[in-house]
Residue frames relative to the residue before (quaternion, step in Angstrom):
aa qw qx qy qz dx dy dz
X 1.0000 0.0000 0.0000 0.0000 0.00 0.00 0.00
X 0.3937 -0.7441 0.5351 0.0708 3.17 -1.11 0.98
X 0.1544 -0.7350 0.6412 0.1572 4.13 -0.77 0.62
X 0.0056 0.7695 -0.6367 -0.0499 3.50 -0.85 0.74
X 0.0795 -0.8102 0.5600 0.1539 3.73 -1.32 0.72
X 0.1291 -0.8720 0.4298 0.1954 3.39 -0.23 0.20
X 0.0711 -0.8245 0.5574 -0.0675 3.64 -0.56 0.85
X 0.6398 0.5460 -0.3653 0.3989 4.00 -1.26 0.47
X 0.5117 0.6220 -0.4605 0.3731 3.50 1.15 0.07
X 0.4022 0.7476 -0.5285 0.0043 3.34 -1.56 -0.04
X 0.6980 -0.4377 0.3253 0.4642 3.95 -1.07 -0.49
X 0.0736 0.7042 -0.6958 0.1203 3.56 -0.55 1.05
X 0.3241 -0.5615 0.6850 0.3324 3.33 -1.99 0.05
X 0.7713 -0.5380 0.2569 0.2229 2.45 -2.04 0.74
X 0.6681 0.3822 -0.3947 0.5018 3.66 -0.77 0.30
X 0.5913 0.6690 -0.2998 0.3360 4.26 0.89 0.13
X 0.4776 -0.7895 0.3479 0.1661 3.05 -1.05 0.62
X 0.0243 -0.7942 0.6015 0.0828 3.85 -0.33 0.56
X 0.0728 -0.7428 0.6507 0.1397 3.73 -1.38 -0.37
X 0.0594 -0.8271 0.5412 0.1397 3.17 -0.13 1.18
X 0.1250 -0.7668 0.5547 0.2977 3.72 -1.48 0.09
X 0.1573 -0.7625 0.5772 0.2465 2.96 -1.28 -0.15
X 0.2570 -0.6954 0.6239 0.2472 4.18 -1.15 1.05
X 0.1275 -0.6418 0.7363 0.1720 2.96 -1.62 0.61
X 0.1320 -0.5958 0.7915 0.0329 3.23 -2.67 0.29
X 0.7649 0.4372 -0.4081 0.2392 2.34 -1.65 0.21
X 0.8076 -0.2210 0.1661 0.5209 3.77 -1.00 -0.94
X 0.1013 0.8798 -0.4568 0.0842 3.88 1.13 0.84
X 0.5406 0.4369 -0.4625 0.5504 3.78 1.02 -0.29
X 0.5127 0.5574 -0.5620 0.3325 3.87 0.39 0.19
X 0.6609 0.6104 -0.3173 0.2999 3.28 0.73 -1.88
X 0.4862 -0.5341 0.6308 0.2836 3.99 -1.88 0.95
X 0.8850 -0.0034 0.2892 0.3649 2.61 0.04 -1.64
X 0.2167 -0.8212 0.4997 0.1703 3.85 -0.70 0.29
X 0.0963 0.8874 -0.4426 -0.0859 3.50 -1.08 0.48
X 0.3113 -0.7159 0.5047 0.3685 3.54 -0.38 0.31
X 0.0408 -0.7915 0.6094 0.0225 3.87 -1.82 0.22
X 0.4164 -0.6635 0.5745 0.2374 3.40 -1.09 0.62
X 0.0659 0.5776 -0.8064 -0.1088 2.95 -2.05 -0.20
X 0.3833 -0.6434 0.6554 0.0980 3.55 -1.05 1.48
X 0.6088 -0.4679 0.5344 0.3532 3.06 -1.67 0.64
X 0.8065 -0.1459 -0.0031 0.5729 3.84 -1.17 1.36
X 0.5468 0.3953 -0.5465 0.4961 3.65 0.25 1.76
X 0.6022 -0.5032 0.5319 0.3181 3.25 -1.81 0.62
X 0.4928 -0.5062 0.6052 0.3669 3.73 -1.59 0.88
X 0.0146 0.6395 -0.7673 0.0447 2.96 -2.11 1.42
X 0.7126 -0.3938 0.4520 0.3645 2.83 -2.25 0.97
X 0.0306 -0.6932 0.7197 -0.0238 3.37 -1.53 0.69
X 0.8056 -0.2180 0.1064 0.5406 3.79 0.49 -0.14
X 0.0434 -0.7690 0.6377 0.0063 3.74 -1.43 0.52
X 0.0853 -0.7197 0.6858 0.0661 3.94 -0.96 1.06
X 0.3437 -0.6875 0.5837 0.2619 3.88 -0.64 0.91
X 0.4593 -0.7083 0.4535 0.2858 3.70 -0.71 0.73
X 0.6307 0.3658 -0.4528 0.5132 4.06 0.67 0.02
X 0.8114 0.3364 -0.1593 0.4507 3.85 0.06 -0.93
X 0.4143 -0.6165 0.5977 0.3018 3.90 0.66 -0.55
X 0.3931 0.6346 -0.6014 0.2847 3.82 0.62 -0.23
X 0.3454 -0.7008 0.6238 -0.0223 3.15 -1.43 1.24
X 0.1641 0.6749 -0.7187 0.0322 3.67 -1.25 0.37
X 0.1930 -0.6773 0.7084 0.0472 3.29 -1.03 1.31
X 0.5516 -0.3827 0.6314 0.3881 3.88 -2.12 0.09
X 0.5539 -0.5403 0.4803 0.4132 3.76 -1.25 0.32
X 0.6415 0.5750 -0.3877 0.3279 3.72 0.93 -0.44
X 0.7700 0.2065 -0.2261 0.5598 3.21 0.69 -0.51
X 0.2835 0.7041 -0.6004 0.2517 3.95 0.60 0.81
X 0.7756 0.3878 -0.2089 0.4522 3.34 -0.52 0.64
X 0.6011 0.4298 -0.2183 0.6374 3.67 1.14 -1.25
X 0.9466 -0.0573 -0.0435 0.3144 3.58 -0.39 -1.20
X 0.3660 -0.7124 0.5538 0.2277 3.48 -1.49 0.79
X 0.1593 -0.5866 0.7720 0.1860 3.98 -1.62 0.08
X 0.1307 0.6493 -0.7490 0.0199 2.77 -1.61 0.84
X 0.2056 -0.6129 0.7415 0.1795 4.03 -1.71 -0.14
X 0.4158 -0.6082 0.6580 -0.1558 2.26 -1.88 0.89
X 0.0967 -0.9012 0.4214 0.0302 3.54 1.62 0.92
X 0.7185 0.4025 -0.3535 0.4436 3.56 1.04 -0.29
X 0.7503 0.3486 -0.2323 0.5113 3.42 0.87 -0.20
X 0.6329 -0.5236 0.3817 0.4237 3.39 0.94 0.63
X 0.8334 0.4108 -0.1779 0.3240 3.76 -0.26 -0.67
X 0.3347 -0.6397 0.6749 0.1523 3.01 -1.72 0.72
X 0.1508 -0.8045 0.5733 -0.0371 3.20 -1.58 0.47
X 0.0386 0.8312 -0.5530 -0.0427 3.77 -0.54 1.03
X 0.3853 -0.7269 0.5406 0.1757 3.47 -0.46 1.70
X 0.1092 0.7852 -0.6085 -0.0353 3.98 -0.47 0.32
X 0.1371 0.8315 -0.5361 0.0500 3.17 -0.78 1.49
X 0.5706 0.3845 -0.4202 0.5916 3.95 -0.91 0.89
X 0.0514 -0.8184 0.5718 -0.0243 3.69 0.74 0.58
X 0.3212 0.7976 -0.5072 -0.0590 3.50 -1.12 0.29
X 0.6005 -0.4096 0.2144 0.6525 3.93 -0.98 1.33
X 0.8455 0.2483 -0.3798 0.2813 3.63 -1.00 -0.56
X 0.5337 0.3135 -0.5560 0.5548 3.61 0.79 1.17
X 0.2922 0.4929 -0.6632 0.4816 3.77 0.44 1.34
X 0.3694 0.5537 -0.6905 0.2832 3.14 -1.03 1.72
X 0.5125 -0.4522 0.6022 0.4126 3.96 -1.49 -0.33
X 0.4075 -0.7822 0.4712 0.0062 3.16 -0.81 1.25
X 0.1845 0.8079 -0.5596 -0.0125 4.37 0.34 0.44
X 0.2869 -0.5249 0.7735 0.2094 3.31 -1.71 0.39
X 0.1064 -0.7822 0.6138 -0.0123 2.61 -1.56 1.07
X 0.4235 -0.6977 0.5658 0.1174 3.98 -0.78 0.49
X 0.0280 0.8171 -0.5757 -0.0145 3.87 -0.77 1.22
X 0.3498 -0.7811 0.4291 0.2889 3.33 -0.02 0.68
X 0.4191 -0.6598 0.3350 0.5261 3.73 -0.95 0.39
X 0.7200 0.4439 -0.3620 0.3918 3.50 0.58 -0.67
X 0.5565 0.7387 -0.2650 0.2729 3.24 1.13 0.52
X 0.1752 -0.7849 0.5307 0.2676 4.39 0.28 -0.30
X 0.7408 0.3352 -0.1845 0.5520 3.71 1.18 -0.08
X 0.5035 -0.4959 0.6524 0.2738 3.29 -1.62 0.95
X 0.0135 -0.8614 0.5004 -0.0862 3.63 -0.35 1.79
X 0.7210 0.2240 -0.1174 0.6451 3.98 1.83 0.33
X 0.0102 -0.8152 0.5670 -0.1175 3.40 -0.45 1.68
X 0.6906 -0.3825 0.4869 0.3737 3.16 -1.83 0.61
X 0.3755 -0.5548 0.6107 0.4221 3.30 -2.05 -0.23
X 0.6043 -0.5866 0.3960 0.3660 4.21 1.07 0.15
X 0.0959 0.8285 -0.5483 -0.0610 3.05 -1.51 0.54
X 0.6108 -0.7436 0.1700 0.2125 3.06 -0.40 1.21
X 0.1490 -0.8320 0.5289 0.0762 3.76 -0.23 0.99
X 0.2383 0.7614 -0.5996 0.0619 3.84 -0.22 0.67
X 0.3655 -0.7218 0.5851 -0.0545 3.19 -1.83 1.50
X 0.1864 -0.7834 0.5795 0.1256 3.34 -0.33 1.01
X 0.4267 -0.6902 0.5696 0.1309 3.44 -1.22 0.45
């Protein structure tokens, strides 16, 4: 099992920059792959970005292609999604999430942190 915290949210205007992170613990030499996701205010959590833990291969949602980046930091435990050109509809709760390798699901999440854009 994996612990995830997530930290770096908050209220920016639109067209700004945040970087959220996220620490991990626990059983982290297990994890494929990491990813981060939203959940809009009165919307279902979506995929927002994913770095596979042997190669770094990235895969971003088309919304935020271009604006934001994920990266880790394999020594220091942690994952990170730079998000830059903010705009209101990236106003959501931010989670890291953990995929095991023997796994096909994101199976240990953050508790989120809130990212709101003002217009």
């Amino acid at each position: 099992q994996v612990q995830l915290v997530e930290s770096g949210g908050g209220l920016v205007e639109a067209g700004s920059s945040l970087r959220l992170s996220c620490a991990a613990s626990g059983q982290t030499f297990s994890v494929g792959a990491w990813g981060w996701f939203r959940q809009p205010p009165r919307q279902e959590r979506e995929f927002v970005a994913r770095i596979s833990g042997a190669r770094g291969t990235t895969y971003y949602t088309d919304s935020v292609k271009g604006r934001f980046t994920i990266s880790k930091d394999n020594a220091k435990n942690s994952v990170y999604l730079q998000m830059n050109n903010l705009k209101p509809e990236d106003t959501a709760v931010y989670y890291c999430a953990a995929q095991p390798r023997d796994s096909a699901q994101y199976d240990d999440w953050g508790q989120g942190t809130q990212v709101t854009v003002s217009s």
